[in-house]
C-alpha positions, 0 to 999 in steps of 0.5 A: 476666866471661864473657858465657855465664856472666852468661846463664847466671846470669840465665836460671837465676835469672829462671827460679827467679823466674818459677816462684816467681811462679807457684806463689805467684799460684797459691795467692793465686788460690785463696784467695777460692774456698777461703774460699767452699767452706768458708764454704758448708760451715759454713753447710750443716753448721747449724754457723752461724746466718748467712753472716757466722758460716759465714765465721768459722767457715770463716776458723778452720778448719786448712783455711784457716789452712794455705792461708794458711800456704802461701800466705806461704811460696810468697810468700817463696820468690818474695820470695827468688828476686826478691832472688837476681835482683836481686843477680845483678843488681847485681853484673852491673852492679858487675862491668861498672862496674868493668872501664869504669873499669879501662879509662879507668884503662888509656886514661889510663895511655898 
């Protein structure tokens, strides 16, 4: 186990995280505003009678559903990326319980 690659890895994969985190909340804060300007396009287009028809007028259209869909995806990646840390995590801490107990076994041994 090598103190600069476990650094490394963490600063490489803590970084993969934090940049899918942020692309992720990105796309989930502009939801509600993507939401109004289609629903107030609906409503001045006299597609829709009322505010709650322009919003389900503006829930329907492709515009929505793909920001939706990218939203999902971004949240996957950030999902993949936190998996991927907590996994270099784990076998950081699995590396260094072995070589504790290689270490009593050792102490012992004498």
């Amino acid at each position: 186990m090598i103190p600069n690659d476990i650094y490394r890895t963490f600063i490489e994969t803590g970084n993969a995280k934090a940049e899918a985190y942020y692309a992720y909340q990105q796309l989930d804060s502009q939801t509600k505003s993507i939401l109004a300007q289609l629903t107030l396009a609906a409503k001045h287009s006299d597609q829709a009678s009322s505010m709650a028809e322009a919003t389900q007028i503006a829930l329907a259209t492709d515009q929505f559903t793909n920001h939706l869909r990218d939203v999902s995806a971004a949240r996957l990646a950030f999902d993949l990326a936190d998996v991927k840390y907590k996994a270099t995590d784990a076998l950081f801490q699995a590396q260094r319980t072995l070589e504790a107990s290689e270490r009593a076994a050792n102490r012992s041994a004498t």
